[in-house]
mmCIF file as Biopython writes it, N, C-alpha, C and O atoms, coordinates in Angstrom:
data_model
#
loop_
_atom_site.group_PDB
_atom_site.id
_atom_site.type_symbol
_atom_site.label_atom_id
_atom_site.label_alt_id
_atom_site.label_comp_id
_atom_site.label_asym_id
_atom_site.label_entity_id
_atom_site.label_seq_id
_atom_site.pdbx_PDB_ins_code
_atom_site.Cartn_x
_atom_site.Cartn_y
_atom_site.Cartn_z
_atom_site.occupancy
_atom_site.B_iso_or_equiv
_atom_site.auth_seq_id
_atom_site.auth_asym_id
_atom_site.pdbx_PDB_model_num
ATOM 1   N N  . UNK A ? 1  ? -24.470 -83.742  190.812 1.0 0.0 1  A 1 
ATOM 2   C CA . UNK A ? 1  ? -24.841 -84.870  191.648 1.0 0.0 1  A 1 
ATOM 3   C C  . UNK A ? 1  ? -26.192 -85.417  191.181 1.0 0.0 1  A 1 
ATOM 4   O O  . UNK A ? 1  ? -27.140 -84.636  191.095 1.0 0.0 1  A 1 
ATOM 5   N N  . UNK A ? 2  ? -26.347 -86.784  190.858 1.0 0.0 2  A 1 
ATOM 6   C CA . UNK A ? 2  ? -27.678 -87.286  190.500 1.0 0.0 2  A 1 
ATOM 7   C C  . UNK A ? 2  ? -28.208 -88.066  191.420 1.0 0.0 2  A 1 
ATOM 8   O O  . UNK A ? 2  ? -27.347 -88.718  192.010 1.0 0.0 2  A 1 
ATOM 9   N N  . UNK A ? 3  ? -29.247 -88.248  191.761 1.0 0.0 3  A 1 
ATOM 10  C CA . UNK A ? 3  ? -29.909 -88.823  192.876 1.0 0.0 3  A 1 
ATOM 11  C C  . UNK A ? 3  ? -30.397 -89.924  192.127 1.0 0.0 3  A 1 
ATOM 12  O O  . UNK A ? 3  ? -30.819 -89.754  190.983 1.0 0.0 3  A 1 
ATOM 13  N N  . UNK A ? 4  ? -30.367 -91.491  192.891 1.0 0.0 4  A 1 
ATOM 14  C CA . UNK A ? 4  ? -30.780 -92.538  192.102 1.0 0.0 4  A 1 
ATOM 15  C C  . UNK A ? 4  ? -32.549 -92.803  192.292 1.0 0.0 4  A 1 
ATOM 16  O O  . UNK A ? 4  ? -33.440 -93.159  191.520 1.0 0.0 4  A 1 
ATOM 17  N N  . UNK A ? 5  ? -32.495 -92.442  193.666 1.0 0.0 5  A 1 
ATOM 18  C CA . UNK A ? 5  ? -33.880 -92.968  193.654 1.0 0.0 5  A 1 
ATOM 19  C C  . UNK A ? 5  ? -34.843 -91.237  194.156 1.0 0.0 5  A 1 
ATOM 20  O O  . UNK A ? 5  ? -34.969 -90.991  195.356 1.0 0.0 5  A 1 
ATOM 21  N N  . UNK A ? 6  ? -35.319 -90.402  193.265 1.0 0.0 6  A 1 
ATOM 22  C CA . UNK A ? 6  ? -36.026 -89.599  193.793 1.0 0.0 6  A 1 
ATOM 23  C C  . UNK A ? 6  ? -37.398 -89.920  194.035 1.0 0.0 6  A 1 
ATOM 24  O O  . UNK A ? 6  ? -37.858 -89.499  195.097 1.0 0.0 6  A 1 
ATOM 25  N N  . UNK A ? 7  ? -38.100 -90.527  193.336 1.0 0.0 7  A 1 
ATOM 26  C CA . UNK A ? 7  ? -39.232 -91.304  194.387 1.0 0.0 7  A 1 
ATOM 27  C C  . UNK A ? 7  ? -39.301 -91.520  195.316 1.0 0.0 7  A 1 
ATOM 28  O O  . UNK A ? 7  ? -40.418 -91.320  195.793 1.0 0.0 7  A 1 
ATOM 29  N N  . UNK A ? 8  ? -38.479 -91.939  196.044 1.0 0.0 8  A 1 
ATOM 30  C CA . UNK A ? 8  ? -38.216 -92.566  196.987 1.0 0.0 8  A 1 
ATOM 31  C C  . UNK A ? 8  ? -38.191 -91.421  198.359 1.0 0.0 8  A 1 
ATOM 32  O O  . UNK A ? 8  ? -38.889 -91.429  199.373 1.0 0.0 8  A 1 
ATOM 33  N N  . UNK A ? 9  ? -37.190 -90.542  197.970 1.0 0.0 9  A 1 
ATOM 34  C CA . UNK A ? 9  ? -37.480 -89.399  198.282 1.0 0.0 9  A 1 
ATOM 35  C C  . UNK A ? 9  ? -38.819 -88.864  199.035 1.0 0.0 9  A 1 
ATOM 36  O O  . UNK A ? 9  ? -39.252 -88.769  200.183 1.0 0.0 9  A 1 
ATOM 37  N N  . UNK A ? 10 ? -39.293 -88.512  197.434 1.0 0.0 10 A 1 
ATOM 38  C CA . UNK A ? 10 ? -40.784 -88.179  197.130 1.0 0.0 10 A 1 
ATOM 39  C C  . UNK A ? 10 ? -41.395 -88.841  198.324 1.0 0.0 10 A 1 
ATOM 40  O O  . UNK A ? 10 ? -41.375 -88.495  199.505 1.0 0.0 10 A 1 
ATOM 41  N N  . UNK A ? 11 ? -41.977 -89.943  197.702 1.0 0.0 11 A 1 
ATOM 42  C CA . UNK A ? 11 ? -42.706 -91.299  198.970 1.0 0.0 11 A 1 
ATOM 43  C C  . UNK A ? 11 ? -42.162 -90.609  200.786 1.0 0.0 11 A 1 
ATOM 44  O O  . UNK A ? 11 ? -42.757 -90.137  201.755 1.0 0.0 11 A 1 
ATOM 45  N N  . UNK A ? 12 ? -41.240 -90.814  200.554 1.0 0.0 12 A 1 
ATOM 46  C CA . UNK A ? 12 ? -40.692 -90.293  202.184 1.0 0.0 12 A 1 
ATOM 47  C C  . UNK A ? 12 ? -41.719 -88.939  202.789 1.0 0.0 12 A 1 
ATOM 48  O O  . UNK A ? 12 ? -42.548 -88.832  203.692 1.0 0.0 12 A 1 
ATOM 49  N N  . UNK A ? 13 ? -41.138 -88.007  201.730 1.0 0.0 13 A 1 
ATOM 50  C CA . UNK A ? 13 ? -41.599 -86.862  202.369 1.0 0.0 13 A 1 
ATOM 51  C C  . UNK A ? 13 ? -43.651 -86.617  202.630 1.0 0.0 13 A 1 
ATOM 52  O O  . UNK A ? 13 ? -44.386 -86.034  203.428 1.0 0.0 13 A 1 
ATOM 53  N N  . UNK A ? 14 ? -43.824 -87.646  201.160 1.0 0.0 14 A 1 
ATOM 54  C CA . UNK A ? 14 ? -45.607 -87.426  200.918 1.0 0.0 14 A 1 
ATOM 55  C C  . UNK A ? 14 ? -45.756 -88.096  202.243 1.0 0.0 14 A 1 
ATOM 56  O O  . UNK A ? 14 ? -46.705 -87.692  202.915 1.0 0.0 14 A 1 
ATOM 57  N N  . UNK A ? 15 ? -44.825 -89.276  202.886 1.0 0.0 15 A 1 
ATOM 58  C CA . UNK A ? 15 ? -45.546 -89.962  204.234 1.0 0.0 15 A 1 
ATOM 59  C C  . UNK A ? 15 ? -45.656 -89.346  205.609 1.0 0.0 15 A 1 
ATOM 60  O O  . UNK A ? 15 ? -46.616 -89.454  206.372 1.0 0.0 15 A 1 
ATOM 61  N N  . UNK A ? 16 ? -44.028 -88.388  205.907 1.0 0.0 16 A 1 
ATOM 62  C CA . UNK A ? 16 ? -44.387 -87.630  206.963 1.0 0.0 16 A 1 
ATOM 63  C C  . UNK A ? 16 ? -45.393 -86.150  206.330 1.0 0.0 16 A 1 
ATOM 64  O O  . UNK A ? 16 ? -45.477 -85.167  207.067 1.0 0.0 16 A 1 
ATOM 65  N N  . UNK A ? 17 ? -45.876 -86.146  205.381 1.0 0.0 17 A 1 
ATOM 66  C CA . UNK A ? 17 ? -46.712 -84.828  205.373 1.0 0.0 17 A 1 
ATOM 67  C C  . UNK A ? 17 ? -48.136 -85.266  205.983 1.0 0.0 17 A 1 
ATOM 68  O O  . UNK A ? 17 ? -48.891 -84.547  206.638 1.0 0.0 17 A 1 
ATOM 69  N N  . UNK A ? 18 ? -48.354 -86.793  205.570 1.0 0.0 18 A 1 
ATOM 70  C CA . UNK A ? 18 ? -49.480 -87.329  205.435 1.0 0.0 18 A 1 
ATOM 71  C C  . UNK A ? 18 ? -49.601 -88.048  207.199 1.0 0.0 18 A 1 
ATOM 72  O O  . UNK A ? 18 ? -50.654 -88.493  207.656 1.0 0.0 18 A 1 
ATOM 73  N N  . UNK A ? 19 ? -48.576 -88.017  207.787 1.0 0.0 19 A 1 
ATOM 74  C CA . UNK A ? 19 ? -48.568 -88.478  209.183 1.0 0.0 19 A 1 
ATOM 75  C C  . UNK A ? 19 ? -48.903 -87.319  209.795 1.0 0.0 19 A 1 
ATOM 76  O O  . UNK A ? 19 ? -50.015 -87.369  210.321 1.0 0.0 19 A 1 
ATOM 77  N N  . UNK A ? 20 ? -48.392 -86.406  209.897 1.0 0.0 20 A 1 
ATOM 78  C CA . UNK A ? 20 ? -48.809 -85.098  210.136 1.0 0.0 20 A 1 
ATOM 79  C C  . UNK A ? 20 ? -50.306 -84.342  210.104 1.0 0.0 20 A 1 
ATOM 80  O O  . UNK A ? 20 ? -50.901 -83.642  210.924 1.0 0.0 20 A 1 
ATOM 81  N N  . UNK A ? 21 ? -50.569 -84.741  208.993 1.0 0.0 21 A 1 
ATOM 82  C CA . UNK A ? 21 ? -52.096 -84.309  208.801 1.0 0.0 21 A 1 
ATOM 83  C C  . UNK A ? 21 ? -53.117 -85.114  209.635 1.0 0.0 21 A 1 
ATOM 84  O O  . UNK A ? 21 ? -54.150 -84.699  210.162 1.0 0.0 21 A 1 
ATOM 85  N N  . UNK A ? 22 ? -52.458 -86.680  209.636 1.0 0.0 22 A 1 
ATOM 86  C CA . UNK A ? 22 ? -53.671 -87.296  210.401 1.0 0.0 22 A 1 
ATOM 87  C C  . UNK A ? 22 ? -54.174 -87.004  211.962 1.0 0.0 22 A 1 
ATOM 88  O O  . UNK A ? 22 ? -55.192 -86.991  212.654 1.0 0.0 22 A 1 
ATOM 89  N N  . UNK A ? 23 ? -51.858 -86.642  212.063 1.0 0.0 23 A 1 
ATOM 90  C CA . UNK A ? 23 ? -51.953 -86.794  213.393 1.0 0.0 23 A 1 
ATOM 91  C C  . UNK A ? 23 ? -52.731 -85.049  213.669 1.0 0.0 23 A 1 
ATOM 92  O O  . UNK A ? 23 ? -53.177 -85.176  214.810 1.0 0.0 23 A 1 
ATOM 93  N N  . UNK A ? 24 ? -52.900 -84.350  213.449 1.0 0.0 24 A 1 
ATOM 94  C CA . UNK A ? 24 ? -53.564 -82.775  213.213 1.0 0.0 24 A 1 
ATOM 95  C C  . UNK A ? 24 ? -54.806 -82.794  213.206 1.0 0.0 24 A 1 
ATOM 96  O O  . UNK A ? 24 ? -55.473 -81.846  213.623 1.0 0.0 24 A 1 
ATOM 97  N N  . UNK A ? 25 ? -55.482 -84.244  212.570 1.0 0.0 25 A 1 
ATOM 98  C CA . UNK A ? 25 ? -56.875 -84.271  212.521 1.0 0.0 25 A 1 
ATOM 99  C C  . UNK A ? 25 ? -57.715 -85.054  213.566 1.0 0.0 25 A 1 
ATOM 100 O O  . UNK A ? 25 ? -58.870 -84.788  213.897 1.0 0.0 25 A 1 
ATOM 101 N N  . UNK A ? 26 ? -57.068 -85.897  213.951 1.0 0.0 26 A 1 
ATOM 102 C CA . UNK A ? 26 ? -57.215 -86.842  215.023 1.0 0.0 26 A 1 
ATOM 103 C C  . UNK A ? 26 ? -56.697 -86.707  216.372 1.0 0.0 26 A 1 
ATOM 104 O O  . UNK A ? 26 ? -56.815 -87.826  216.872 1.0 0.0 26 A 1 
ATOM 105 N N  . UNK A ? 27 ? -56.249 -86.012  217.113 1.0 0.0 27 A 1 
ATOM 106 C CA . UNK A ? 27 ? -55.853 -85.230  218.069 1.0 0.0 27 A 1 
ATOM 107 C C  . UNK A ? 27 ? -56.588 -84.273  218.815 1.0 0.0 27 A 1 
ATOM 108 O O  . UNK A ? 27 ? -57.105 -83.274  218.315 1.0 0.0 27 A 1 
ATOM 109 N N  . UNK A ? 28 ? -56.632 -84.595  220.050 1.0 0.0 28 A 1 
ATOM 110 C CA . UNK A ? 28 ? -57.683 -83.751  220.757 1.0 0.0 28 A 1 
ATOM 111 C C  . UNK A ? 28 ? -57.100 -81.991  220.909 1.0 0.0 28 A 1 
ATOM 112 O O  . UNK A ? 28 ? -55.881 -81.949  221.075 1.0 0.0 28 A 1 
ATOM 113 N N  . UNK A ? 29 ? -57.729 -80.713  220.877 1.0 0.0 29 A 1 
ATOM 114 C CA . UNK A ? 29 ? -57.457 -79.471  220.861 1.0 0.0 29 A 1 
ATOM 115 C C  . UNK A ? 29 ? -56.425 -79.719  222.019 1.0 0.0 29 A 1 
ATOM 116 O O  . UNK A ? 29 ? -56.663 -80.528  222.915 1.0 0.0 29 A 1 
ATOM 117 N N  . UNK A ? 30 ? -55.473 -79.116  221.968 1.0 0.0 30 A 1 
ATOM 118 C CA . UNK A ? 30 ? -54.630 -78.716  223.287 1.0 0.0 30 A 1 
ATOM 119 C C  . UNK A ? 30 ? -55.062 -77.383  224.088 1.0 0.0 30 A 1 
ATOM 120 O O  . UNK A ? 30 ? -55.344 -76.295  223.586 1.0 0.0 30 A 1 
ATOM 121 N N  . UNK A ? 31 ? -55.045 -77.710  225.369 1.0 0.0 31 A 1 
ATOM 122 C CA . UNK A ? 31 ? -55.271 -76.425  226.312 1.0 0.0 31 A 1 
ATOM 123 C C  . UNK A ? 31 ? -53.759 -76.012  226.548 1.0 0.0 31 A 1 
ATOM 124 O O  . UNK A ? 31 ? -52.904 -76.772  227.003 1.0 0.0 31 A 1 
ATOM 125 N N  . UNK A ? 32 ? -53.520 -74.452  226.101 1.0 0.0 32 A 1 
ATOM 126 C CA . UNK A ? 32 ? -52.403 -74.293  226.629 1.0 0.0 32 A 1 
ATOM 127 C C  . UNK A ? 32 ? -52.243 -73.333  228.487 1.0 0.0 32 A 1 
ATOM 128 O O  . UNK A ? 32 ? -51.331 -72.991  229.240 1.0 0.0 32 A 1 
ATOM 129 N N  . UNK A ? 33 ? -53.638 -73.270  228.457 1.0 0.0 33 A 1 
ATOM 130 C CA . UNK A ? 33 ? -53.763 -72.882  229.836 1.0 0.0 33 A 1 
ATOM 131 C C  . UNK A ? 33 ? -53.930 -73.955  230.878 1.0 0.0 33 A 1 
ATOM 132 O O  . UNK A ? 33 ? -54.274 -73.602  232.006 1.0 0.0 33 A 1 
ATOM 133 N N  . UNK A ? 34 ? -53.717 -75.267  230.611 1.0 0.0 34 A 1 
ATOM 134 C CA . UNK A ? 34 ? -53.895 -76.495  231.802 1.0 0.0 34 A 1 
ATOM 135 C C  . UNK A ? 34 ? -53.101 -76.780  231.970 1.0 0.0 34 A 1 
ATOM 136 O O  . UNK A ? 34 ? -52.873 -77.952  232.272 1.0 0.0 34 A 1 
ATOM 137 N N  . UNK A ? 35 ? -52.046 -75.706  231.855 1.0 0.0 35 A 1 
ATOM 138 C CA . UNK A ? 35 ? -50.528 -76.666  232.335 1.0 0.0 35 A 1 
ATOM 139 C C  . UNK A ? 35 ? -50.237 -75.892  233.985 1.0 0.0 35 A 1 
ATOM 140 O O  . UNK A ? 35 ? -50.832 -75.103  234.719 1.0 0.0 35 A 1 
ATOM 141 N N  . UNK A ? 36 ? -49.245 -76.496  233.992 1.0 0.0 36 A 1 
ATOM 142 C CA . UNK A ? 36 ? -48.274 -76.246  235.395 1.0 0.0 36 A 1 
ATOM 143 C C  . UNK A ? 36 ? -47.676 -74.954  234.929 1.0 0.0 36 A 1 
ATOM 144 O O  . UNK A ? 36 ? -47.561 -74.691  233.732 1.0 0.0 36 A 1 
ATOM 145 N N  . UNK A ? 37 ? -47.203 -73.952  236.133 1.0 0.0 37 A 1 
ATOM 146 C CA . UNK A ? 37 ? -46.121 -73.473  235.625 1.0 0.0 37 A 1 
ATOM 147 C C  . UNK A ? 37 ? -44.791 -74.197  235.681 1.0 0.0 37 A 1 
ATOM 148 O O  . UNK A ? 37 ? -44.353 -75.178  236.281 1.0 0.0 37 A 1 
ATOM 149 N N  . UNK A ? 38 ? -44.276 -73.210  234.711 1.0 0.0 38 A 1 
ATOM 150 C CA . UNK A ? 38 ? -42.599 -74.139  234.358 1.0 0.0 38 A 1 
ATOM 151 C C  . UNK A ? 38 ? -41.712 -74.696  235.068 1.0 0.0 38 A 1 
ATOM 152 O O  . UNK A ? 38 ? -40.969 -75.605  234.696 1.0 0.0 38 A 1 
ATOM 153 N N  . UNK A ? 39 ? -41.747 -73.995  236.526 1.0 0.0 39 A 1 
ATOM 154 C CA . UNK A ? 39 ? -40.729 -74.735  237.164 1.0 0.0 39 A 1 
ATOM 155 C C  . UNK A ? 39 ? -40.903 -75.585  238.255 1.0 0.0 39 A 1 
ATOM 156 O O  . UNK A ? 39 ? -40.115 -76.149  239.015 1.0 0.0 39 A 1 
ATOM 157 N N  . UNK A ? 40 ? -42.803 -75.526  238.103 1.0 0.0 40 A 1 
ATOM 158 C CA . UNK A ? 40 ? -43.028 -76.611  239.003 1.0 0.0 40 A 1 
ATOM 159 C C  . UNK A ? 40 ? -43.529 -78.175  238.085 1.0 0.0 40 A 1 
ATOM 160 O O  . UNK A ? 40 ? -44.295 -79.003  238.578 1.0 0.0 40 A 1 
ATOM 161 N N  . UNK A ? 41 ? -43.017 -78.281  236.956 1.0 0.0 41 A 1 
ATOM 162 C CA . UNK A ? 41 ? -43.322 -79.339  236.135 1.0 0.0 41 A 1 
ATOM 163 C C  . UNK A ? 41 ? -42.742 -80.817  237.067 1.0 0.0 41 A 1 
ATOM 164 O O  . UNK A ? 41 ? -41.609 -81.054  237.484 1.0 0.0 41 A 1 
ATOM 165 N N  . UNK A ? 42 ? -43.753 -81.473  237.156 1.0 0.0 42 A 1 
ATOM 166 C CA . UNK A ? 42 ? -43.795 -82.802  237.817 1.0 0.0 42 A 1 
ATOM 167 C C  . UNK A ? 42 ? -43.694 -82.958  239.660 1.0 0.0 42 A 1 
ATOM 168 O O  . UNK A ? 42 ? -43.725 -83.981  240.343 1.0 0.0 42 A 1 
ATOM 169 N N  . UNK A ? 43 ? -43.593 -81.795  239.993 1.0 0.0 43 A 1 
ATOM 170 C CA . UNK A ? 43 ? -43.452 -81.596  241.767 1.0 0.0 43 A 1 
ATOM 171 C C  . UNK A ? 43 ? -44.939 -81.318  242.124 1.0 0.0 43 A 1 
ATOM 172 O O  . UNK A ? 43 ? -45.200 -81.338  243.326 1.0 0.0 43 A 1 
ATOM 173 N N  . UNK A ? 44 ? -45.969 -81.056  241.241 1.0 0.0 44 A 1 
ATOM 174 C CA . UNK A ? 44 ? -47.380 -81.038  242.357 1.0 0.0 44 A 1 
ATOM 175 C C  . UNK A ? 44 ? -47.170 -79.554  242.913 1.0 0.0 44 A 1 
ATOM 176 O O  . UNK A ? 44 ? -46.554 -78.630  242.382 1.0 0.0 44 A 1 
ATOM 177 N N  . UNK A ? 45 ? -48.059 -79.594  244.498 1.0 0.0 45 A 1 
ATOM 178 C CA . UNK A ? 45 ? -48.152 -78.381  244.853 1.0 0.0 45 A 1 
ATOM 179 C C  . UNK A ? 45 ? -46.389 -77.980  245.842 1.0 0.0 45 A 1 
ATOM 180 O O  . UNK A ? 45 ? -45.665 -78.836  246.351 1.0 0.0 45 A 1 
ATOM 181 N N  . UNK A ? 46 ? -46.220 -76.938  245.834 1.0 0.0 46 A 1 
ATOM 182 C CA . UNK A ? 46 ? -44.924 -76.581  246.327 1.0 0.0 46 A 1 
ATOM 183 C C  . UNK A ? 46 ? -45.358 -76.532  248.195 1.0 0.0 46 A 1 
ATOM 184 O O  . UNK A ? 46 ? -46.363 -76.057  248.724 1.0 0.0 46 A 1 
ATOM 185 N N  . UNK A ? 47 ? -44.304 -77.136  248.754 1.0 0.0 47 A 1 
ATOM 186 C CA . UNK A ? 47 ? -44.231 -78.034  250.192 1.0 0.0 47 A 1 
ATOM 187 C C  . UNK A ? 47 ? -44.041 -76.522  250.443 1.0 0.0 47 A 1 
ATOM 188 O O  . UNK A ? 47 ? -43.929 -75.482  249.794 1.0 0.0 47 A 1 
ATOM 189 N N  . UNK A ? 48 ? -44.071 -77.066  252.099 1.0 0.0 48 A 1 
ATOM 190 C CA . UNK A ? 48 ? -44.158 -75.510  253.483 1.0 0.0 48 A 1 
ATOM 191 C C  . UNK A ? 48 ? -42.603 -75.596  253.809 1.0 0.0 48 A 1 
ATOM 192 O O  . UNK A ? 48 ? -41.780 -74.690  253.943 1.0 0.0 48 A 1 
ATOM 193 N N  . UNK A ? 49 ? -42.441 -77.219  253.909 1.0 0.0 49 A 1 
ATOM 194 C CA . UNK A ? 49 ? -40.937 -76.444  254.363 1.0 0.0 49 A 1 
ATOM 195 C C  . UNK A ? 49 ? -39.868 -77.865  253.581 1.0 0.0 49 A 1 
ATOM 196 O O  . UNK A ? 49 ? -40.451 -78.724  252.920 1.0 0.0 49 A 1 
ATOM 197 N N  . UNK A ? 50 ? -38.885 -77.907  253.703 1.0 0.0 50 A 1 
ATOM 198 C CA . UNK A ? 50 ? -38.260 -79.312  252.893 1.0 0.0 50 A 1 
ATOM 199 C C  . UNK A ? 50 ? -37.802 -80.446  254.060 1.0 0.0 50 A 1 
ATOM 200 O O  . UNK A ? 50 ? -37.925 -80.507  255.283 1.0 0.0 50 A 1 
ATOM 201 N N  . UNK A ? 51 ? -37.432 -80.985  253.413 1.0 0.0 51 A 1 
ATOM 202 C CA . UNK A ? 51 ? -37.454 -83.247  253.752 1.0 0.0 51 A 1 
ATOM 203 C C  . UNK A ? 51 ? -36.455 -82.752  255.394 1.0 0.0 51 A 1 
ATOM 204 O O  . UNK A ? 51 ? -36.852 -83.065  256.516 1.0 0.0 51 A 1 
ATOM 205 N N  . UNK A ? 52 ? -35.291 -82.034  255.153 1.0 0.0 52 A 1 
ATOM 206 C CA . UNK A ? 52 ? -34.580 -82.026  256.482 1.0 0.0 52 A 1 
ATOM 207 C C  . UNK A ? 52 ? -35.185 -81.580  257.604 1.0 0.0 52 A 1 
ATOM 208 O O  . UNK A ? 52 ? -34.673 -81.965  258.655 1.0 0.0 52 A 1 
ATOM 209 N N  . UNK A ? 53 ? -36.681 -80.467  257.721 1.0 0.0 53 A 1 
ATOM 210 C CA . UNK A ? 53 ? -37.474 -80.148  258.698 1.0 0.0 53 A 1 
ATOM 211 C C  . UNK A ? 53 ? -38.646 -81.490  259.098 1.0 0.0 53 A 1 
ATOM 212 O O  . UNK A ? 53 ? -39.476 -81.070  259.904 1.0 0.0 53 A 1 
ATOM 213 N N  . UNK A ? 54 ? -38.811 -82.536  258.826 1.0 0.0 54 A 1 
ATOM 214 C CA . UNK A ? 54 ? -39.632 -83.549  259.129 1.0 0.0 54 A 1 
ATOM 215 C C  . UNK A ? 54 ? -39.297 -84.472  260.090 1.0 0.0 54 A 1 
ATOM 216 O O  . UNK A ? 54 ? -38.097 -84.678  260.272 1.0 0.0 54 A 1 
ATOM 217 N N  . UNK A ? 55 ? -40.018 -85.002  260.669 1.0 0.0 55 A 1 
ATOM 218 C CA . UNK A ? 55 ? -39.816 -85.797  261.993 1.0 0.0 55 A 1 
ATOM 219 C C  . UNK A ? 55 ? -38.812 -87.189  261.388 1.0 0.0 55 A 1 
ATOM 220 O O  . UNK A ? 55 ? -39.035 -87.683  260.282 1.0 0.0 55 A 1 
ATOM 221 N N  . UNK A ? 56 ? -38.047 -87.538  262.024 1.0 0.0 56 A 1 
ATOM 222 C CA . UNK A ? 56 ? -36.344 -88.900  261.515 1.0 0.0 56 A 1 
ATOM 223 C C  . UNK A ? 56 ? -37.815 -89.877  262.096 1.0 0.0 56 A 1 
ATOM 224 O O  . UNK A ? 56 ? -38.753 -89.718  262.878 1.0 0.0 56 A 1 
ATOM 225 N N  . UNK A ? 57 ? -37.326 -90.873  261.207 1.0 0.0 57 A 1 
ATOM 226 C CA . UNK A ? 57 ? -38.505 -92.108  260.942 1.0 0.0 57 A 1 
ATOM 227 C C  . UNK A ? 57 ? -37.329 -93.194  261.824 1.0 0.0 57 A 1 
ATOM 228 O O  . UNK A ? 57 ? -36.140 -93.137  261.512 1.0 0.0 57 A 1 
ATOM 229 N N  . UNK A ? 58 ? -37.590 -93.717  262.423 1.0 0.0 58 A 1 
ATOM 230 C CA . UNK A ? 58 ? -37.155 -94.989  263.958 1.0 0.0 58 A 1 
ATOM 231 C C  . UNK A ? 58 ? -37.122 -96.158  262.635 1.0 0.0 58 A 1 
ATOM 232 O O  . UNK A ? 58 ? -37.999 -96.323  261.786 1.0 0.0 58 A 1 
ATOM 233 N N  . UNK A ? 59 ? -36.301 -96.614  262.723 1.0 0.0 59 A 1 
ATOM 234 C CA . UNK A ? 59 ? -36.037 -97.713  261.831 1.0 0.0 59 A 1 
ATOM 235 C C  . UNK A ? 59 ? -36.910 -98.826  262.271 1.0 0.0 59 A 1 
ATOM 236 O O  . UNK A ? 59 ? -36.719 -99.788  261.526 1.0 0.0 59 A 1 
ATOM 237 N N  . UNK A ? 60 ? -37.580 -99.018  262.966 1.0 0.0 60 A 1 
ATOM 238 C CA . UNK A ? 60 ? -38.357 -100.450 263.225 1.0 0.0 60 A 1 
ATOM 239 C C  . UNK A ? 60 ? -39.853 -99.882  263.380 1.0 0.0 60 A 1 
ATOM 240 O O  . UNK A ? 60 ? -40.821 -100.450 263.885 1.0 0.0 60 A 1 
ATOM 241 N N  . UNK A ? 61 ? -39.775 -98.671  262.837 1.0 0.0 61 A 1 
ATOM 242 C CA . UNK A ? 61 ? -41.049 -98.203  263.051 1.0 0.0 61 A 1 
ATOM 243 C C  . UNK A ? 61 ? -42.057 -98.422  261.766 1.0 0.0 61 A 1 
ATOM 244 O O  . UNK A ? 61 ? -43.203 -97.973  261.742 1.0 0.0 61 A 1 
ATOM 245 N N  . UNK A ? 62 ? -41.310 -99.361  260.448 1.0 0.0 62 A 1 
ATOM 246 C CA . UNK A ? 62 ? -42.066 -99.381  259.329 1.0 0.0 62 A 1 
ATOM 247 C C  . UNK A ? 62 ? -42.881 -101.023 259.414 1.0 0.0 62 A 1 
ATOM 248 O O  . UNK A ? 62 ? -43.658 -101.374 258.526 1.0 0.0 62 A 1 
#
């Protein structure tokens, strides 16, 4: 099998090596201790009790 354009190739790969590096150099340190734990990703702090224990909202009351 002959490849027509291996430059091309080449070029490809030198660009994501070279995207990579910038993005590696220019990038703030990551904290891997400022996260959430895992299964509360995007919920905030975990509620006392859930939505069906809350007072029914009166429809003309908004």
């Amino acid at each position: 099998m002959h490849r027509k354009f291996p430059w091309l190739i080449a070029l490809f790969w030198a660009a994501v090596v070279l995207l990579l590096v910038l993005d590696w150099r220019v990038s703030t340190p990551h904290d891997r201790f400022a996260e959430p734990p895992p299964l509360a990703l995007g919920n905030g702090p975990a509620a006392d009790a859930g939505h069906c224990s809350l007072d029914p909202v009166k429809p003309n009351s908004r």
